[in-house]
LOBA-785089 format. One line per 4 residues: number of its first residue (from 0); their letters; for each residue x, y, z of N, C-alpha, C. Coordinates in steps of 0.05 Angstrom, whole numbers, plus 5000, padded with zeros to 4 digits. Atoms other than C-alpha are relative to their C-alpha. Example, Ala and Ser with C-alpha at 12.3 -4.5 7.8 and 13.67 -1.06 7.14 Angstrom:
residues 2
0> as> 5018/4976/5000/5246/4910/5156/5018/5024/5000; 4984/4976/4999/5273/4979/5143/4985/5022/5014
This chain:
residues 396
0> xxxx> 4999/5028/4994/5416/4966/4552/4972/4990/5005; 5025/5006/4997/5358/4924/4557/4996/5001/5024; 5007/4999/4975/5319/4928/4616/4972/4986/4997; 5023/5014/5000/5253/4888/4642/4984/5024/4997
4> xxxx> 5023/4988/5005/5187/4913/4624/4995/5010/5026; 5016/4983/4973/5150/4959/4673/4985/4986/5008; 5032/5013/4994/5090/4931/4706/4986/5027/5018; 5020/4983/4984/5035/4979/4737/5008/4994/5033
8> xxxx> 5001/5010/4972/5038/4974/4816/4972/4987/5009; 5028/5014/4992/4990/4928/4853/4983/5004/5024; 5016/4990/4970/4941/4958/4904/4979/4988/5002; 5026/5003/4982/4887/4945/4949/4978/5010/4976
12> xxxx> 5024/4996/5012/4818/4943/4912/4986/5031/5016; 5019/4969/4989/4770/5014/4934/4977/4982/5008; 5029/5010/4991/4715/4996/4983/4986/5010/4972; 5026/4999/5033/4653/4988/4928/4987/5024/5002
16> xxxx> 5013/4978/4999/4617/5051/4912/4974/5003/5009; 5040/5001/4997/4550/5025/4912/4987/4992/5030; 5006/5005/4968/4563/4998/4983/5001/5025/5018; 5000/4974/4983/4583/5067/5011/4964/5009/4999
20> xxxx> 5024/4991/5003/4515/5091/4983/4981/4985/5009; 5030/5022/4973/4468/5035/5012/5004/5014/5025; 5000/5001/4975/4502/5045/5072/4984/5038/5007; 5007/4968/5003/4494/5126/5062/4964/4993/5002
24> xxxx> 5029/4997/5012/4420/5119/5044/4983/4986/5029; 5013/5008/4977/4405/5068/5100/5004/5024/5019; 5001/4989/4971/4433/5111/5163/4980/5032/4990; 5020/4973/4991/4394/5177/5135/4973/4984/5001
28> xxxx> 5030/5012/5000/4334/5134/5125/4995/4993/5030; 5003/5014/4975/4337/5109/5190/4999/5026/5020; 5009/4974/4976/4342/5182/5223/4971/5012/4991; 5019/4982/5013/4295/5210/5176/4977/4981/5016
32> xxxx> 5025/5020/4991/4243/5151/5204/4996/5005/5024; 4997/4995/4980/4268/5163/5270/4983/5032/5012; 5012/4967/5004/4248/5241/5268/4980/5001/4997; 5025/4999/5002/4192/5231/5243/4989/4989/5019
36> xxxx> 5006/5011/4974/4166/5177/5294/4996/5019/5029; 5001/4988/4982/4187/5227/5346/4979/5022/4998; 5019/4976/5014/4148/5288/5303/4970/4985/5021; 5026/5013/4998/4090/5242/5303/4978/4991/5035
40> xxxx> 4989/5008/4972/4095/5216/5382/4983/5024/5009; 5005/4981/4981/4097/5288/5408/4971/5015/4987; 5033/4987/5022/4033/5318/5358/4984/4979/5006; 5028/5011/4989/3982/5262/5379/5013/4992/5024
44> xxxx> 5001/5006/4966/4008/5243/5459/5019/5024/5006; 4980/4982/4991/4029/5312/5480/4993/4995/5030; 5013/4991/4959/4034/5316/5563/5002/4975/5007; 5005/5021/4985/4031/5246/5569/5023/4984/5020
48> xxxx> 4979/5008/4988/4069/5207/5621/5023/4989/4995; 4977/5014/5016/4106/5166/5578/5017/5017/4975; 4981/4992/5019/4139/5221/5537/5026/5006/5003; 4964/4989/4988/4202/5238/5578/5016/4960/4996
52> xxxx> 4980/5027/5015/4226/5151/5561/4999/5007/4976; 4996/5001/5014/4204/5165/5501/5015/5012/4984; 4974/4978/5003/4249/5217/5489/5025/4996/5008; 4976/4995/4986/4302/5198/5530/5010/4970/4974
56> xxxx> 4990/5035/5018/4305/5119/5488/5001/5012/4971; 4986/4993/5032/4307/5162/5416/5015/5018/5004; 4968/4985/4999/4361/5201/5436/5018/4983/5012; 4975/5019/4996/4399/5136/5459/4998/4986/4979
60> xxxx> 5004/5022/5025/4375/5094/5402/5011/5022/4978; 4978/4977/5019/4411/5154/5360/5022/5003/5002; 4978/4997/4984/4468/5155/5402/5014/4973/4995; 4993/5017/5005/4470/5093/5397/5016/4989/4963
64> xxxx> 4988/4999/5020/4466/5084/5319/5022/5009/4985; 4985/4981/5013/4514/5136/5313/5033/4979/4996; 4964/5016/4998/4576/5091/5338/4992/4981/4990; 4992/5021/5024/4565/5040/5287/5015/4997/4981
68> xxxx> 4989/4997/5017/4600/5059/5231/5023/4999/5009; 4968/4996/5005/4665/5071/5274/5003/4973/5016; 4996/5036/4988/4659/4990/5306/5005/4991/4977; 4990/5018/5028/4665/4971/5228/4972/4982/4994
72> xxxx> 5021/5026/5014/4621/4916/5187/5006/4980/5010; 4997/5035/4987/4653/4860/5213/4994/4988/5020; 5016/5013/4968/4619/4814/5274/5020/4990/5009; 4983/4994/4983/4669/4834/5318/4974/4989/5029
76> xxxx> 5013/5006/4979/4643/4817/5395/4986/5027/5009; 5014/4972/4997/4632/4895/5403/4977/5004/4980; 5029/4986/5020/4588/4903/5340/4973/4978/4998; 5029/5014/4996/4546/4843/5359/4992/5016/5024
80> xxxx> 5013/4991/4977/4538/4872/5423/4995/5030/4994; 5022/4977/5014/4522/4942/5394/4979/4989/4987; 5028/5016/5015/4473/4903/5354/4974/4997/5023; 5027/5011/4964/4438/4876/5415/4990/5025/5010
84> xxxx> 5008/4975/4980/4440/4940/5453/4982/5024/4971; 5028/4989/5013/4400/4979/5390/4979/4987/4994; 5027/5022/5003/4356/4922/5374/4984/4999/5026; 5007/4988/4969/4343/4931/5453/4974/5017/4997
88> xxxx> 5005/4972/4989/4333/5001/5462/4972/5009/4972; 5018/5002/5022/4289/4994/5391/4968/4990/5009; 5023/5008/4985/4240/4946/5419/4983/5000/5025; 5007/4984/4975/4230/4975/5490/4986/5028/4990
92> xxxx> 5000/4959/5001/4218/5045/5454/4972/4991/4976; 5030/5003/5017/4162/5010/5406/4989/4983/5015; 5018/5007/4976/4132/4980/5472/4987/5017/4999; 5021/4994/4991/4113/5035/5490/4994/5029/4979
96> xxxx> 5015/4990/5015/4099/5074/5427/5009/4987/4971; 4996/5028/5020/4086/5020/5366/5002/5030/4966; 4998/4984/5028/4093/5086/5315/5024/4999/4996; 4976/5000/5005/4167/5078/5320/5007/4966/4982
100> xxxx> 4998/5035/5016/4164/5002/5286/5016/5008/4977; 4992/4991/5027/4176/5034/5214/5043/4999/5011; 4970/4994/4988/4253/5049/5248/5006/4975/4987; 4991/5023/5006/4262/4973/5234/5012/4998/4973
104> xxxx> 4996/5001/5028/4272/4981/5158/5034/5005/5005; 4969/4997/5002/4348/5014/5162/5009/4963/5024; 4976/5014/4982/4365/4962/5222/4996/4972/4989; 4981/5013/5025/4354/4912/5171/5021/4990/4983
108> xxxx> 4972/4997/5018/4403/4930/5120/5031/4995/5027; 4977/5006/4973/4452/4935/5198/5000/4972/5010; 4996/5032/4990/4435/4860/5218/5007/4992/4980; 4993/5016/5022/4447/4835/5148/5032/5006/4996
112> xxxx> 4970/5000/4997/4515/4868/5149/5019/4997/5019; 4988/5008/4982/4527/4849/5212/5007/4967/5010; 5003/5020/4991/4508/4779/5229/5005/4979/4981; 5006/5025/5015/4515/4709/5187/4981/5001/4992
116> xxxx> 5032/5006/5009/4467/4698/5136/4974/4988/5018; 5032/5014/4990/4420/4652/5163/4993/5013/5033; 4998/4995/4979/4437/4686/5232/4976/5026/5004; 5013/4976/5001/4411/4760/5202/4972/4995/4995
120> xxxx> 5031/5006/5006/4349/4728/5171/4979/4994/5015; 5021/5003/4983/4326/4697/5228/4992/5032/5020; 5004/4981/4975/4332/4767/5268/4983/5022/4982; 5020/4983/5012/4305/4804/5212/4967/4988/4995
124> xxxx> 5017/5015/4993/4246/4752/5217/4979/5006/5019; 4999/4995/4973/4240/4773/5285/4993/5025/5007; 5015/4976/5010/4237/4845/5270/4972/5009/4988; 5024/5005/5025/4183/4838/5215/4978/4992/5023
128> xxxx> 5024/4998/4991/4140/4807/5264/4990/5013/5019; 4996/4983/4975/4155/4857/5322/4972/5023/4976; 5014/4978/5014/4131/4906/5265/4975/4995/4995; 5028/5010/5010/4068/4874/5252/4984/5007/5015
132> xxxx> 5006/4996/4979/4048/4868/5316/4999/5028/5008; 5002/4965/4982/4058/4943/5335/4982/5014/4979; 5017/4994/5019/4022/4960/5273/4975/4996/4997; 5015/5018/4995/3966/4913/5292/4984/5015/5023
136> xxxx> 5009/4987/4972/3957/4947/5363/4991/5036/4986; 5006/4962/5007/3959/5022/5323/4968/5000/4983; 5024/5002/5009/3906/4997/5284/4966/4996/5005; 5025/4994/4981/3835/5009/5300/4980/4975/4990
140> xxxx> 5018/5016/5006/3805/4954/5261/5025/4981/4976; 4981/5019/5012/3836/4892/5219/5012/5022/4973; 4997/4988/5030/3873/4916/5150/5026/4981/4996; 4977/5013/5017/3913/4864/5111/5022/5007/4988
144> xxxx> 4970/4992/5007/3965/4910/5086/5023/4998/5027; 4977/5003/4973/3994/4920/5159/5003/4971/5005; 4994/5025/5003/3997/4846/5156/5025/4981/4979; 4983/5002/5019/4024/4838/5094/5030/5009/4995
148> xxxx> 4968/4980/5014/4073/4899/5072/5017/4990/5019; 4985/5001/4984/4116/4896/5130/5023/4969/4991; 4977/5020/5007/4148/4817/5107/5004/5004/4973; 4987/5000/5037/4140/4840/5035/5021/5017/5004
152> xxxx> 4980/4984/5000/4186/4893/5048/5021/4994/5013; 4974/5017/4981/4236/4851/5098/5008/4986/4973; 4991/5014/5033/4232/4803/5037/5028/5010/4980; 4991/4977/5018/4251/4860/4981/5022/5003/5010
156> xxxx> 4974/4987/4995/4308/4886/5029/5023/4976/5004; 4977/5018/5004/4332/4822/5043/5011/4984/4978; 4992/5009/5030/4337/4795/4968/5017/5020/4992; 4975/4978/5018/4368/4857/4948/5021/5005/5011
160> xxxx> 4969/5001/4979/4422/4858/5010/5018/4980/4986; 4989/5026/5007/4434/4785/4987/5008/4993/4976; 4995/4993/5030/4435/4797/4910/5027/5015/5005; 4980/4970/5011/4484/4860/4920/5027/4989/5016
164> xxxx> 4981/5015/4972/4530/4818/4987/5014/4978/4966; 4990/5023/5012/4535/4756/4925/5015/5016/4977; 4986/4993/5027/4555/4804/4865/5031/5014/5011; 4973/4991/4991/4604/4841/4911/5021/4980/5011
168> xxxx> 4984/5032/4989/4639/4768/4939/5008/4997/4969; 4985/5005/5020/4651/4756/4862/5010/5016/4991; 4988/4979/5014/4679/4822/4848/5023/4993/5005; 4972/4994/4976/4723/4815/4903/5013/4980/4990
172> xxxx> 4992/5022/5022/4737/4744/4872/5030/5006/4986; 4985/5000/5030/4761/4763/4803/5016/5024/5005; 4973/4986/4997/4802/4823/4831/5018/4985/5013; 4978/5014/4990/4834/4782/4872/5020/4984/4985
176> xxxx> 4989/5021/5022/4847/4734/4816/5014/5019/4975; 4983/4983/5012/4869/4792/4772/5030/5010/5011; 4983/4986/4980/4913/4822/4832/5022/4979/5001; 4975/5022/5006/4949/4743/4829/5015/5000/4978
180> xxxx> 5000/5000/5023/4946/4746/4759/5031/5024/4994; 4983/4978/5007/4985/4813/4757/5030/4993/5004; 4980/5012/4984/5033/4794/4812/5014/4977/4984; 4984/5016/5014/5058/4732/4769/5010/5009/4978
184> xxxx> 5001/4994/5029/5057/4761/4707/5025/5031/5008; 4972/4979/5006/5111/4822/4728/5019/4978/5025; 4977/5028/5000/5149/4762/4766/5009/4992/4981; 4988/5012/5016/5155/4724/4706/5016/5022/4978
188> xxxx> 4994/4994/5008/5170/4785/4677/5037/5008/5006; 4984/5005/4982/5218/4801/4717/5028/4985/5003; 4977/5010/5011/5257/4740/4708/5005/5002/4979; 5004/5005/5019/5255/4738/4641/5021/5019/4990
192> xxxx> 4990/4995/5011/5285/4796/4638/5028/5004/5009; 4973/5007/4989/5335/4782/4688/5026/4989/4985; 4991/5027/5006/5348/4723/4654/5022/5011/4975; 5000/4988/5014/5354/4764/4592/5034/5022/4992
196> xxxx> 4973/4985/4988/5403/4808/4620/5037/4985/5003; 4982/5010/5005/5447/4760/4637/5010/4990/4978; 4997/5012/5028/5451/4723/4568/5018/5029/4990; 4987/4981/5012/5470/4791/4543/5032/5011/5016
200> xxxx> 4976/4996/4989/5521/4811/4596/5022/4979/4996; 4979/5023/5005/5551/4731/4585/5016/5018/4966; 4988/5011/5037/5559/4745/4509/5018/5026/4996; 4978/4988/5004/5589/4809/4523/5027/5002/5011
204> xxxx> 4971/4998/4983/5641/4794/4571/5005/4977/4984; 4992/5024/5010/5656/4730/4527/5011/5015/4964; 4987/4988/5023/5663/4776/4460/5015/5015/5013; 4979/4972/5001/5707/4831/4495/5014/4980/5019
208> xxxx> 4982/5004/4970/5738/4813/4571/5011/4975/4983; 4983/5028/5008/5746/4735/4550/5018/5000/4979; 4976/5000/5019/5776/4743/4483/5019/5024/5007; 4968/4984/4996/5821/4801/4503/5020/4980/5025
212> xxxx> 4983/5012/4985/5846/4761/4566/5018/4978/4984; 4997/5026/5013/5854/4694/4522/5026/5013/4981; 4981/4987/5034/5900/4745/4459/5026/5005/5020; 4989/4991/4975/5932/4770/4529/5021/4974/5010
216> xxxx> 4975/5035/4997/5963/4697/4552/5010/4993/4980; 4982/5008/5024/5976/4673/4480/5028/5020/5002; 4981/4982/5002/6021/4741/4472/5020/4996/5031; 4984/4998/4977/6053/4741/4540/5018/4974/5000
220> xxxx> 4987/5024/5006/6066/4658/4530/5020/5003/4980; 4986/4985/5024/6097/4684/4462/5029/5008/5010; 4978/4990/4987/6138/4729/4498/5021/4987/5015; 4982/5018/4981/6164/4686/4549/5024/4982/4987
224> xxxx> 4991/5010/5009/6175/4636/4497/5033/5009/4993; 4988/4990/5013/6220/4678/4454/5018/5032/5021; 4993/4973/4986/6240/4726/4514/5037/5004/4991; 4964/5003/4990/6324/4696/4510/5003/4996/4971
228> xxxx> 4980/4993/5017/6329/4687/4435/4989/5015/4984; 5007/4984/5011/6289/4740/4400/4992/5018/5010; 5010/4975/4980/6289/4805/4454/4978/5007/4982; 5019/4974/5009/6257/4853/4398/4972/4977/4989
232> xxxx> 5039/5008/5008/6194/4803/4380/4988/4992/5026; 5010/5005/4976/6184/4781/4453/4993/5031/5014; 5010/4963/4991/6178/4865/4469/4977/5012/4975; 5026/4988/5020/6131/4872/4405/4973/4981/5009
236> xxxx> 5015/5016/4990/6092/4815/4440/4988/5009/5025; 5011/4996/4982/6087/4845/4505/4983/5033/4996; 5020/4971/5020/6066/4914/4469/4973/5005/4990; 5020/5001/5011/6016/4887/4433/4982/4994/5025
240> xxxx> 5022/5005/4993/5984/4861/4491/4995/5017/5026; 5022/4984/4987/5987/4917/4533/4976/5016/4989; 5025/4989/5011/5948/4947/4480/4974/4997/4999; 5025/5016/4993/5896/4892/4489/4984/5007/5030
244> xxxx> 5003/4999/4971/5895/4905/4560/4991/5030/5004; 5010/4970/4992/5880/4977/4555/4976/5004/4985; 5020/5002/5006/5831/4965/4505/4974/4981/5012; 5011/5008/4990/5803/4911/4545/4985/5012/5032
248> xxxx> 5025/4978/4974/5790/4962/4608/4979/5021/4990; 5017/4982/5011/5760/5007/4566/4971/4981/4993; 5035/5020/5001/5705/4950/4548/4993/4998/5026; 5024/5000/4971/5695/4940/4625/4990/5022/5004
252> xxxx> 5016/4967/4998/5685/5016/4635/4980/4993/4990; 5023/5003/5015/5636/5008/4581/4972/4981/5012; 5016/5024/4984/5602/4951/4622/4993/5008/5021; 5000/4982/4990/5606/4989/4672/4976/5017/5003
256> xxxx> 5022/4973/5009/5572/5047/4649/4976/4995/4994; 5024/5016/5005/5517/4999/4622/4982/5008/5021; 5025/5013/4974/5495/4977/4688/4999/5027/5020; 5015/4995/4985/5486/5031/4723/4976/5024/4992
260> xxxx> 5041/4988/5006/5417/5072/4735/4997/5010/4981; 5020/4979/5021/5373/5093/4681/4998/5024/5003; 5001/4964/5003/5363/5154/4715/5016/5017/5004; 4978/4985/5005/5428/5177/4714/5011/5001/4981
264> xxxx> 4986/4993/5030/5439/5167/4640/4988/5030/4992; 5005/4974/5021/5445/5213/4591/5008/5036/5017; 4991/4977/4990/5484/5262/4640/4976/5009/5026; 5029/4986/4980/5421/5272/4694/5022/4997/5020
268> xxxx> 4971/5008/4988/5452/5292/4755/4985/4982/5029; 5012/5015/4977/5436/5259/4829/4977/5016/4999; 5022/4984/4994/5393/5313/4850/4979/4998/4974; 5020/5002/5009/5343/5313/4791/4990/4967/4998
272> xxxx> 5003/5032/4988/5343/5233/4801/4984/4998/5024; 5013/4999/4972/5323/5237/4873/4965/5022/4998; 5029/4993/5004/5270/5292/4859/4989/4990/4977; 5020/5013/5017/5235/5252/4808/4993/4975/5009
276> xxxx> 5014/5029/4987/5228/5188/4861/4977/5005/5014; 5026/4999/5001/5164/5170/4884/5000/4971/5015; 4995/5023/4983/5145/5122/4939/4964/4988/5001; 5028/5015/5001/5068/5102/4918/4986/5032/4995
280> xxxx> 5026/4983/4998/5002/5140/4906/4988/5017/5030; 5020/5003/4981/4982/5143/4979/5027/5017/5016; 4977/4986/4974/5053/5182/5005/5023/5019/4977; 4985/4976/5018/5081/5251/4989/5038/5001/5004
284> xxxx> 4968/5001/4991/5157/5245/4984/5004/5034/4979; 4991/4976/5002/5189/5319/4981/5033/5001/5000; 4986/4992/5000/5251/5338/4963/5020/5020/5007; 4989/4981/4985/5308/5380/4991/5027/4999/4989
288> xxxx> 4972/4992/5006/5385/5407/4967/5004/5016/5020; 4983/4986/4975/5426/5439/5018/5023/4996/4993; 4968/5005/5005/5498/5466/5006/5003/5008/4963; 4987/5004/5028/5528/5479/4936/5005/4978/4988
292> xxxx> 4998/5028/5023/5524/5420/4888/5025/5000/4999; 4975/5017/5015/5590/5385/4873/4999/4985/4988; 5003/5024/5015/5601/5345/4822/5012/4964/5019; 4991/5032/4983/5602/5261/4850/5003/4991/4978
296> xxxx> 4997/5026/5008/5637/5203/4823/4978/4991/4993; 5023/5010/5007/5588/5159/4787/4985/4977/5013; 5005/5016/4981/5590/5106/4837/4991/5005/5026; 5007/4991/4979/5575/5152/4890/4967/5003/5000
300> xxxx> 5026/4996/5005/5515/5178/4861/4981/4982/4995; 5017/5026/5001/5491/5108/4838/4993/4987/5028; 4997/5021/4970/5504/5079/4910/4971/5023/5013; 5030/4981/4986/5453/5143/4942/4977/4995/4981
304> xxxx> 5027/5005/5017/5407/5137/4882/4985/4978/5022; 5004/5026/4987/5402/5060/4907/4987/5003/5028; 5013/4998/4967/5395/5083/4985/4978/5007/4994; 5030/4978/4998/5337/5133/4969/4979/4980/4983
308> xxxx> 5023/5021/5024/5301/5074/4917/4992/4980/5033; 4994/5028/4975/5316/5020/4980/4980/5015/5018; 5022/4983/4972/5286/5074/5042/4981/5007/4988; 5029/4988/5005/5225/5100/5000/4988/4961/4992
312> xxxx> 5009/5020/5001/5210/5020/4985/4995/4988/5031; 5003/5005/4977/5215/5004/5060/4983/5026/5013; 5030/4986/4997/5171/5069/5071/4972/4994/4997; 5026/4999/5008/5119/5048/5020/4987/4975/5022
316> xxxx> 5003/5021/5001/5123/4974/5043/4989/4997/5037; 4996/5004/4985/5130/4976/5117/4987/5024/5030; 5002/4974/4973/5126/5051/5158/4970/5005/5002; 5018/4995/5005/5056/5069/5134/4987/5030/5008
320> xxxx> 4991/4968/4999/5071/5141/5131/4993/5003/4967; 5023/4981/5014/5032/5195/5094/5022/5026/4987; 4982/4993/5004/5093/5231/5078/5033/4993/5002; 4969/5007/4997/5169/5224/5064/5023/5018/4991
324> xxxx> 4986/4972/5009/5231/5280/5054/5020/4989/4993; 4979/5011/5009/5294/5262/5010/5027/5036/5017; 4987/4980/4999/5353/5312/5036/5025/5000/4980; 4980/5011/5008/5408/5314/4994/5029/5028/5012
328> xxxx> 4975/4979/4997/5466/5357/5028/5033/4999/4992; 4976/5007/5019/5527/5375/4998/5031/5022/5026; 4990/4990/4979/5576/5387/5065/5034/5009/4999; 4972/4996/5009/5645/5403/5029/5019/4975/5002
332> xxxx> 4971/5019/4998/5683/5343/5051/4990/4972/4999; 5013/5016/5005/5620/5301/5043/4980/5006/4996; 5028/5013/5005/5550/5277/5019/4983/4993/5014; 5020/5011/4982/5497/5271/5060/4971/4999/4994
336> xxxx> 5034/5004/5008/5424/5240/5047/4987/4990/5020; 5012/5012/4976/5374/5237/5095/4976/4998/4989; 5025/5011/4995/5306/5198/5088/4987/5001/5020; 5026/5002/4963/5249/5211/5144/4976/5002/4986
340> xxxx> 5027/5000/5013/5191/5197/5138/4977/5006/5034; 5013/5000/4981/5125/5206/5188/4982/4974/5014; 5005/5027/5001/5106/5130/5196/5004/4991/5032; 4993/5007/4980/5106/5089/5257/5027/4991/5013
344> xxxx> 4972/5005/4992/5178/5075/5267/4991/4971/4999; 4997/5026/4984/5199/5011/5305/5030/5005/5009; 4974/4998/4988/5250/4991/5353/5024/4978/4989; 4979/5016/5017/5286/4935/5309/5003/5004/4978
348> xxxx> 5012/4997/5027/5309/4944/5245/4997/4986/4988; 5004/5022/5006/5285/4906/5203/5017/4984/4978; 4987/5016/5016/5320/4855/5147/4981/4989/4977; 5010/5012/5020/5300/4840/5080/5001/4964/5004
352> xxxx> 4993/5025/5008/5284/4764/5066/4983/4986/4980; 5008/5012/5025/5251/4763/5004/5019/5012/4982; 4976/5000/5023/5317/4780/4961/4995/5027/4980; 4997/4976/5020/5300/4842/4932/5025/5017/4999
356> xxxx> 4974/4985/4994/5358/4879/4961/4996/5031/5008; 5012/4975/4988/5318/4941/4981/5013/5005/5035; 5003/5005/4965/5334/4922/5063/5029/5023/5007; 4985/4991/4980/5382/4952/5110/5032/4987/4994
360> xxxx> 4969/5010/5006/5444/4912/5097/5013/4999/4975; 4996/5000/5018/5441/4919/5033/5016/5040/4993; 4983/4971/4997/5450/4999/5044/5016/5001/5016; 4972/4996/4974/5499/4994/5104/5027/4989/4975
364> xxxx> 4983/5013/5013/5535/4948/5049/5015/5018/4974; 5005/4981/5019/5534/5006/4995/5014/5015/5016; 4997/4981/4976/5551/5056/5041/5035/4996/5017; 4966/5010/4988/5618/5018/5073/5014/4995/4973
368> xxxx> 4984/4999/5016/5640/4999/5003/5016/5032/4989; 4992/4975/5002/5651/5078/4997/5011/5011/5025; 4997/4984/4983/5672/5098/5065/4994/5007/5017; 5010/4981/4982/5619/5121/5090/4988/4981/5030
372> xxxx> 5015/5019/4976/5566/5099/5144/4974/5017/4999; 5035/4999/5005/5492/5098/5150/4991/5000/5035; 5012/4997/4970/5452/5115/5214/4980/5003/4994; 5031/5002/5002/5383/5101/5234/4990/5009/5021
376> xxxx> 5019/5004/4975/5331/5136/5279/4977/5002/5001; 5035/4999/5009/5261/5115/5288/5000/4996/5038; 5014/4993/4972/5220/5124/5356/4973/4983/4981; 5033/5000/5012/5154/5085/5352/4979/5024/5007
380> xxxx> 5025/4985/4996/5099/5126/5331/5009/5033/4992; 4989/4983/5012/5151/5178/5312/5012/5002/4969; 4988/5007/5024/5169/5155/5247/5037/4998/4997; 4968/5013/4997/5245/5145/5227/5012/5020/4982
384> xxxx> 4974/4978/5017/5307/5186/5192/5019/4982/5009; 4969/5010/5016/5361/5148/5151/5014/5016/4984; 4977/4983/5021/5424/5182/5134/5019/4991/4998; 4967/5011/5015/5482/5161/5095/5010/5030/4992
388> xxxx> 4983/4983/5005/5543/5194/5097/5027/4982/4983; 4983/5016/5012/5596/5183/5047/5022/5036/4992; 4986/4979/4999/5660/5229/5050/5016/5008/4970; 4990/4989/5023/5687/5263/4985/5032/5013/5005
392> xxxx> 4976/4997/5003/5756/5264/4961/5004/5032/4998; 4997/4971/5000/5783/5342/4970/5005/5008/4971; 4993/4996/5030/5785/5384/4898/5030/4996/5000; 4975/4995/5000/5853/5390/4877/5005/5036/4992
C-alpha cells in the first residue's frame, strides 16, 4: 500500500569545530603564558618579599580560569562575575610583577565570548593599555614596539574573534533555515501522503464495500418483492447476495490487512519488529524475550507494535534518557511489554496535544480495546517503566 515518504530526522546542529579549537588553543595558551611568567618571576626575583602573593595570585588566577568552561559562554550573572574576579586577580598580580601582562592575550578571546560587543572591546581596550603600561615600567629605556605590538595584537584578536563570532551567527542562520525548511517539507509530506492515502482507501471502499452493499439491497429488495409469489427466485436472490456478502468481508479483511504495520508484513513476527525499533541516535534501546513465543492475533501484535513506537517517541521526545529496554514477555495466559527507560521520570503523565497519537491515551485506548490494561511507573530522576498487559485467549 502506499505509504508517505521517509524524511531524515531533525536534530540539533554540533557545537562548531573550529570554536572548540579556539577555545582549546586559547586556555593552553593562557597557561602556557601563565607558566612561563611564573618560570620567569622566580629566575630573576628569587627570595624576594613579594614572591609568596605572587605565587599565591597564579595559583588563584588558575583556579580561577579553570571554572570557566563549566559557567558556559553565555553572560550569565556568574560568568560576568567570574569575569571580574580574573580580570581582578590578573591586574593585582601584574601590579606587582608587570612580566605577567602577556597573560592578557587568552583573556581576550574570554571577554569577547563573554561580554557584548561593544561591552568586550571597551574591556579589551582596557587590557591593552594595562599591558602597555606594565611593559613600559619593565622597560629600561623607551622602545616603540612595547607601545605598539600590544594594540596591534588586541586589534588582530579582536578582528578575527569578530570575523569568526559573524560567520558562525550565519551558519547558525541557514541551519536554522534548513532545520525549518526540513520540518515543512516532511509535513507537507506527510499530508500529502495522508491525503493520498485516503483518496485510495475512498476509491477502494467505493469499488468493493459500496458496490457490494448497494448489489446487497437491490437483491434483498428483489427478494422481498417477489418473496409471496415467486418463493424459488426470491431464495436465488437471497443466495446470491449472501455470496456478495461473504465476498464483500473478504475485501474488508483485505483492507484490513492493508493497513496494518509495515513491519509486520510479509510474515515478520512481533518480536523481530520490536528488536529492530530505535528511539534516536543519542539513546540505546535494548531488547528482551521472556517465556516461549506464542503465536498473537494480528491485532494484538499491531496494537504492542504501536505501544512500543508511542513509549520510545515519548522517550526520544520528552524523558531524556541515554538508554531504553523493550521487554516482550510471553506469560501463558498473556502478553506482556514493558518499556523503561533511565530518563528523568515525572510525576504527571503527560498528554499528547499535537495529534500525533504517540501520547498516553492513545495507548491506554489500544490496550482497553483488547482487554488489557496499561500501567505506569516513573519516580523523578528515576526514569519510568510502561507495561501493557493484554490477556490471550487459551489454545484449544
Amino acid at each position: 500500500m502506499p505509504r508517505p515518504r521517509s524524511t531524515h530526522p531533525v536534530t540539533p546542529a554540533p557545537p562548531r569545530d573550529d570554536t572548540r579549537t579556539l577555545a582549546t588553543v586559547a586556555h593552553t595558551a593562557f597557561f602556557l603564558l601563565l607558566g612561563a611568567s611564573v618560570a620567569r618571576f622566580l629566575l630573576r626575583h628569587p627570595g624576594e618579599p613579594r614572591t609568596p602573593w605572587v605565587l599565591a595570585l597564579s595559583i588563584t588566577l588558575a583556579l580561577l580560569y579553570v571554572l570557566g568552561p563549566a559557567l558556559g559562554a553565555a553572560p550569565t550573572r556568574r560568568r560576568l562575575l567570574w569575569l571580574g574576579l580574573v580580570v581582578t586577580t590578573w591586574v593585582v598580580l601584574v601590579v606587582l610583577a608587570p612580566s605577567f601582562a602577556w597573560c592578557a592575550v587568552p583573556l581576550f578571546f574570554t571577554a569577547l565570548r563573554t561580554l557584548p560587543p561593544r561591552a568586550a572591546v571597551v574591556l579589551v581596550a582596557l587590557l591593552t593599555a594595562f599591558v602597555v603600561t606594565a611593559q613600559l615600567q619593565l622597560s629600561q629605556s623607551f622602545d616603540p614596539n612595547l607601545l605598539l605590538a600590544p594594540p596591534a595584537v588586541a586589534a588582530l584578536a579582536t578582528a578575527v574573534f569578530v570575523h569568526m563570532e559573524r560567520q558562525a551567527q550565519a551558519q547558525r542562520a541557514l541551519i536554522d533555515d534548513l532545520i525549518r525548511t526540513r520540518r515543512e517539507l516532511a509535513a507537507t509530506e506527510r499530508r500529502e501522503g495522508t491525503l493520498a492515502e485516503r483518496q485510495r482507501l475512498s476509491m477502494e471502499i467505493h469499488d468493493t464495500l459500496a458496490q457490494n452493499l448497494s448489489s446487497q439491497q437491490m437483491l434483498l429488495q428483489a427478494a422481498d418483492r417477489t418473496w409471496d409469489t415467486d418463493p424459488a427466485t426470491a431464495r436465488e436472490h437471497v443466495r446470491t447476495a449472501t455470496g456478495i456478502a461473504a465476498h464483500g468481508l473478504a475485501e474488508a479483511r483485505r483492507l484490513v490487512h492493508d493497513l496494518a504495520p509495515s513491519e509486520l508484513a510479509d510474515g515478520a513476527g512481533l518480536a523481530d519488529a520490536l528488536r529492530a525499533l530505535d528511539a534516536g541516535p543519542d539513546i540505546e534501546v535494548r531488547f528482551h524475550l521472556e517465556g516461549a513465543p506464542a503465536p498473537l492475533p494480528d491485532r494484538i501484535q499491531s496494537a504492542l507494535l504501536r505501544i512500543a513506537q508511542g513509549a520510545l517517541a515519548n522517550v526520544r521526545e520528552h524523558s531524556g534518557a541515554r538508554t531504553a529496554a523493550l521487554t516482550l514477555s510471553f506469560l501463558g495466559d498473556q502478553v506482556v511489554l514493558d518499556i523503561a527507560d533511565d530518563g528523568h521520570g515525572f510525576t504527571e503523565p503527560r498528554t499528547d496535544a499535537d495529534g500525533r497519537g504517540h501520547g498516553l491515551p492513545a495507548m491506554r485506548a489500544r490496550v482497553r480495546q483488547l482487554g488489557g490494561t496499561l500501567t505506569i511507573e516513573s519516580t523523578p530522576g528515576e526514569g519510568t517503566v510502561l507495561s501493557a498487559a493484554i490477556p490471550l485467549e487459551p489454545a484449544p
